[in-house]
N, C-alpha and C positions, 0 to 999 in steps of 0.2 A: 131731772126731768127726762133727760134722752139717757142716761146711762146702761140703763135695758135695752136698749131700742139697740137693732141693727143696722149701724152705719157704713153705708154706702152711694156715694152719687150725691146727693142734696140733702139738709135739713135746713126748712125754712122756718125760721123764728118772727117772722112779720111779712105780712101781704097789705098793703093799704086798701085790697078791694076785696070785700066780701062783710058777711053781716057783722065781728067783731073781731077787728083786725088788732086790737089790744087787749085780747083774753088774756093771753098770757105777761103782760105789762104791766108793771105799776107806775103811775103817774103822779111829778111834783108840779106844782102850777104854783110861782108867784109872779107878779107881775110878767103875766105872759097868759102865753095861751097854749094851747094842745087840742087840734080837730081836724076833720077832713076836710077838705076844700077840692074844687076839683081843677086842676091845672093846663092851662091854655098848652103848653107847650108839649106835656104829656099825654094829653085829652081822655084824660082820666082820674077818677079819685087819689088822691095822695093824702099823706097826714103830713100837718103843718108843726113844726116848732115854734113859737116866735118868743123870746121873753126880754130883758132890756139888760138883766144878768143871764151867763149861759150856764152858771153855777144853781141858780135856783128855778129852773124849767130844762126836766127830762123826764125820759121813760126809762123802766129799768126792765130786762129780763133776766131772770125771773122773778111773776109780783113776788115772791116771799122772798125776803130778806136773806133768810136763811138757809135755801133753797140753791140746787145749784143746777146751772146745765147737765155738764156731762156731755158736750160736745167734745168728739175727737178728730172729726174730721177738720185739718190743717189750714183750710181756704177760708177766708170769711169776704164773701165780698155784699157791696152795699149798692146799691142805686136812688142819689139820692142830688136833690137838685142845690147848689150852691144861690143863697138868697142876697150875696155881697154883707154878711153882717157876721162876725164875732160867732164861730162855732165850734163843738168839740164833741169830743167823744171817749168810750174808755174801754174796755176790752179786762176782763179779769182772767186770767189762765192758771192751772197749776203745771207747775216741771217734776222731773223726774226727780229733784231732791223733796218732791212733796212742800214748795215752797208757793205760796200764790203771790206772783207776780200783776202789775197791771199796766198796760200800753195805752197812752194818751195820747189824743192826737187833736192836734188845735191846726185852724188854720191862723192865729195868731200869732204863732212864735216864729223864730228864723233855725232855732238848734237843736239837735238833740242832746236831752242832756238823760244819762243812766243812773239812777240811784238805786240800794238795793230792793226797793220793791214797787218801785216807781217806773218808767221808761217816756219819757217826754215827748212825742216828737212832732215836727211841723207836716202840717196837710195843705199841700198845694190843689186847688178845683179848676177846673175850667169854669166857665162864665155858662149859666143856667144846668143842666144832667149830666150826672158823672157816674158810670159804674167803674168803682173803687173796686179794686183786688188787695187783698192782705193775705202774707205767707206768713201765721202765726210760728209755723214749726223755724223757719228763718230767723223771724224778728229776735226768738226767745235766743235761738243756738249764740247768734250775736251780737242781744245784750247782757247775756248772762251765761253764755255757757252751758247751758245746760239744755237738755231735751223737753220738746213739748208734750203735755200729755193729754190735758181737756181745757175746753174753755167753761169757767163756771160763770160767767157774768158779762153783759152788755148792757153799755148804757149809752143813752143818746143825750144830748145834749140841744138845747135850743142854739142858733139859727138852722134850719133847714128843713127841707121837703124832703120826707122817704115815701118810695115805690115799695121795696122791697130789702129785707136784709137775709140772707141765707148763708150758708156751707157750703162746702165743697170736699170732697174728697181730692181734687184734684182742679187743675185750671181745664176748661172748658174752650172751644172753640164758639161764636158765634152760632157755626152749623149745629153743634154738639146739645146748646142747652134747648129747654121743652121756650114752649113762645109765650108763655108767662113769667119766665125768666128773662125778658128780654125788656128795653125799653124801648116805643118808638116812637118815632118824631117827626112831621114832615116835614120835605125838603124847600118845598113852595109849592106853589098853584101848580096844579097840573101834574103834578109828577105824583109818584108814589109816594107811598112813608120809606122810611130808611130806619137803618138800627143807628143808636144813638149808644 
């Protein structure tokens, strides 16, 4: 999808706000659900996960199957609200031995465990919005050795609310990113919003 594309600075693969914020997603639904709702804490559109397995309710990018990213840039971060329930997610990459690798992350486990084309690992949230950072070129150098090249696949998993999931060329300051990159939240009555 992005292979061609000149990478630099951000590529966004999900915005929850605008007319169809899952063009490029394919969607599983079983006993669950997948929609927008709009979020007290964010006061804004988000898309909901919810299913009662986290194995059979997600979104995948890209809708085809067979289709791949082609993201190169290293950063992946997400913002996305912790629901207190059973969630996960999966990250597909290839390395420099031309091997696809995939990165899982559950807030269920306690360990990482490395297999050769698996990588397990636990996700700790804060309690309701969390912009996650992931250093793919890291993860991969030390579970396996080897160099990052692209990312061809993301998938989301049921429990959670996403904002937004993107790229990065590089980590970002607060001041640094555009204000759609950003999540806010108020503090309480009377005061401003604050970044979150």
């Amino acid at each position: 999808m992005f292979k061609n594309t000149y990478q630099k600075g951000f590529i966004s693969i999900f915005y929850s706000i605008g007319l169809n914020p899952l063009i490029m997603w394919q969607k599983t639904v079983r006993n669950g659900h997948i929609k927008r709702v709009s979020d007290e804490d964010a006061k804004s559109l988000v898309l909901e996960l919810r299913g009662v397995n986290v194995a059979t309710t997600y979104i995948s990018c890209p809708a085809t199957p067979k289709a791949t990213l082609g993201i190169r840039l290293p950063f992946l971060i997400m913002i996305i609200k912790n629901l207190k329930k059973y969630f996960t997610f999966e990250i597909q990459i290839l390395d420099d031995k031309c091997m696809k690798r995939r990165f899982r992350f559950s807030n269920y486990q306690s360990s990482t465990r490395v297999n050769p084309f698996t990588c397990s690992m636990p996700l700790g949230l804060t309690t309701s919005w969390n912009m996650v950072h992931f250093n793919l070129a890291d993860f991969t150098r030390r579970a396996y050795g080897t160099n990052y090249i692209e990312t061809s696949r993301v998938q989301m998993h049921a429990n959670c609310r996403i904002r937004r999931i993107y790229f990065a060329d590089r980590l970002y300051t607060e001041d640094e990113l555009p204000a759609d990159f950003k999540l806010f939240v108020p503090l309480s009555r009377g005061n401003s919003k604050n970044k979150f």
